[in-house]
N, C-alpha and C positions, 0 to 999 in steps of 0.2 A: 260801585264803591269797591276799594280795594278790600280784601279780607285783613279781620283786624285778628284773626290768629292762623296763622302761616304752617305749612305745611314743610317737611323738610324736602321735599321736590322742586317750592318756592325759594330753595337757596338761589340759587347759580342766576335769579333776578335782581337785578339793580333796583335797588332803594335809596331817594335820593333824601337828604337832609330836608325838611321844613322847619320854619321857626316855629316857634310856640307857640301857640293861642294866644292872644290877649287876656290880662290880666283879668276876670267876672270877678261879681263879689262872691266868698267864699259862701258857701253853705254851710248848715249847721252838717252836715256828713262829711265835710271836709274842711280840714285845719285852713289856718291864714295860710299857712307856707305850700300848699299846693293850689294850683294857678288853676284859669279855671281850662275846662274840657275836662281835666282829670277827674275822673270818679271812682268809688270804690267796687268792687267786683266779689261777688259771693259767691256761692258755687252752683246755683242756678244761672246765674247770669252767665260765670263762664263755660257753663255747658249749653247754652244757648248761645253765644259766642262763635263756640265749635260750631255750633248743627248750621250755622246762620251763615257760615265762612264754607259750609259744607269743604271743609279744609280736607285734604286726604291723608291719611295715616299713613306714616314710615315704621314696617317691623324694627326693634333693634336688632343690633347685629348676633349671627348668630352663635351661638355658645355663652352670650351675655349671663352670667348668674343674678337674675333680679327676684327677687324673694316675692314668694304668694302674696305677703303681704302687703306692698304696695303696688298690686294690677289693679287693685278698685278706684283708688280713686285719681285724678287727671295725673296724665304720666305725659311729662313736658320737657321740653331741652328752653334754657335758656342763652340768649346769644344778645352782650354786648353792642349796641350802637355804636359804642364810642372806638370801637378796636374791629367790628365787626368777626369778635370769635365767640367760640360756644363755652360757657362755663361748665368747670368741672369738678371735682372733687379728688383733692392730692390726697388717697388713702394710703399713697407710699412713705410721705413725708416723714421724719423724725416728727416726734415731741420738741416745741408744746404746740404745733403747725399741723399738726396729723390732721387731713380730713379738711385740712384748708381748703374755698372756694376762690380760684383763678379762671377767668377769661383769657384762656389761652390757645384752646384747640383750634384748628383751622377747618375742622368740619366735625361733624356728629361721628361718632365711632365707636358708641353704646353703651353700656352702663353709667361709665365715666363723667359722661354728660346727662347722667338721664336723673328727674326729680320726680316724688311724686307729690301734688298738692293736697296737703289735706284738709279738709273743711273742719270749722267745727263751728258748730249754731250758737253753742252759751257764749262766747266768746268774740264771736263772727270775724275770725281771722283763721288765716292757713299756717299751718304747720309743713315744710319742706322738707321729705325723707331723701336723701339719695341713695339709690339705684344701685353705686357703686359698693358701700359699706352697710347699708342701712342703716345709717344711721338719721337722727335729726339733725335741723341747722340749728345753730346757736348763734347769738352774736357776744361776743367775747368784750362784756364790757370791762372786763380790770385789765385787761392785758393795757401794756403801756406802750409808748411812743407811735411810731408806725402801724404797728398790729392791733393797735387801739378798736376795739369794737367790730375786728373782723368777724368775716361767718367761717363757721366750720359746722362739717357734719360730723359731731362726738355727741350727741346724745340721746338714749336709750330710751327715754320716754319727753312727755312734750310739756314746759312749762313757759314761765314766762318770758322766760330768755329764748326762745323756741318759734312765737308766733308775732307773725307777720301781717301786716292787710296791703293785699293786692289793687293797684289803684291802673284802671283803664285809659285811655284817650283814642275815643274813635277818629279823631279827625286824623290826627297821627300816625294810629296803628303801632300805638308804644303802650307799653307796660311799666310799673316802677312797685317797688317794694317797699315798705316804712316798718321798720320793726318797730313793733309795742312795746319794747324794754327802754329806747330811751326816745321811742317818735321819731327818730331822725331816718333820714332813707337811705337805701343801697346802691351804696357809691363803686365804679370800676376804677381804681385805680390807675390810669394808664401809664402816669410819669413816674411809675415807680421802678425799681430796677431789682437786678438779685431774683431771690429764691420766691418773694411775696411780687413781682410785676404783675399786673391786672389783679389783683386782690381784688376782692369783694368786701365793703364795710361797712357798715351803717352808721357813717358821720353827716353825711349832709342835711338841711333844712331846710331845703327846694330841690324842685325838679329841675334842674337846667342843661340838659345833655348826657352828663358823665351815666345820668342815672335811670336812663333808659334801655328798654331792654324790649328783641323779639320775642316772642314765643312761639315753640314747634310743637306738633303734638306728637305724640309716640304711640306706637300698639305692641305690648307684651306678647 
């Protein structure tokens, strides 16, 4: 079986497109709108995951500033299927975009792209620091038009604009995110254009492509 969490040495392999699983009946652990294969992932399962994928670790690069604070818990790059690039965090950006999430890099290049997942058990959703600003993701639900419910890493501590549940597919070897602030899942933008192109946002209601995503592991 292929490993279903990737190594960043497993870049430069071809990965080719599958269709989706056939529609199961949903279970009570997962909504109507995810199809079936897909499951939720807690933070035992994805560190059994790891051991299971015996995946090999990529140092980040070196001089990276990644804070004490997020080496504990899983330290991940995420990478678009739909674009095949690696997300990152625009901490250069002006306001009110600062700390925007784009799928834009064309390979790992360290903090920039680097996340770290947090667990938390009362809640059983993950919480996303980035690497780059340490900051938390948020998903921007009042921003209007286009920017409608992006993610950005601007926040300081973790609420519920904040957390996420992490949803699996071993058949796959794909990953998807749904935030708990309005359920809907993280979408890559790819037909956008401008300053927001590959945006990251949490409008869609199914998994169907746009909203699938690798994951690498990383060693501080």
């Amino acid at each position: 079986m292929t490993p279903v969490l990737l190594s960043l040495s497993a870049l430069l392999a071809a990965s080719a497109w599958a269709a989706p699983v056939a529609g199961a009946a949903p279970r009570a652990d997962r909504p109507a709108s995810v199809p079936g294969g897909w499951e939720k992932v807690d933070a035992t399962e994805l560190t059994d995951i790891t051991r299971d994928a015996e995946a090999r670790k990529t140092p980040l690069a070196a001089g990276d500033d990644v804070s004490v604070q997020a080496e504990e818990p899983e330290l991940l790059a995420l990478q678009s299927l739909r674009n095949d690039r690696f997300v990152a965090t625009e901490k250069s950006y002006a306001a009110p975009h600062t700390g925007v999430l784009r799928a834009r890099s064309d390979a790992y290049n360290g903090s920039w792209e680097g996340f770290a997942f947090e667990w938390d058990e009362a809640t059983e959703t993950y919480a996303l620091k980035s690497l780059a600003n340490d900051r938390y993701v948020a998903v921007e639900k009042n921003f209007t038009g286009d920017a409608q419910n992006e993610l950005r890493a601007r926040s300081t501590s973790v609420g519920g604009w904040e957390r996420f549940v992490l949803y699996h597919n071993e058949d796959l070897d794909r990953w998807a995110l749904q935030s708990t602030l309005n359920g809907l899942f993280v979408t890559m933008e790819n037909n956008y254009t401008g300053s927001l192109q590959y945006v990251l946002r949490a409008r869609s209601g199914e998994i169907s492509g746009w909203e699938e995503f690798n994951l690498y592991t990383l060693e501080a």
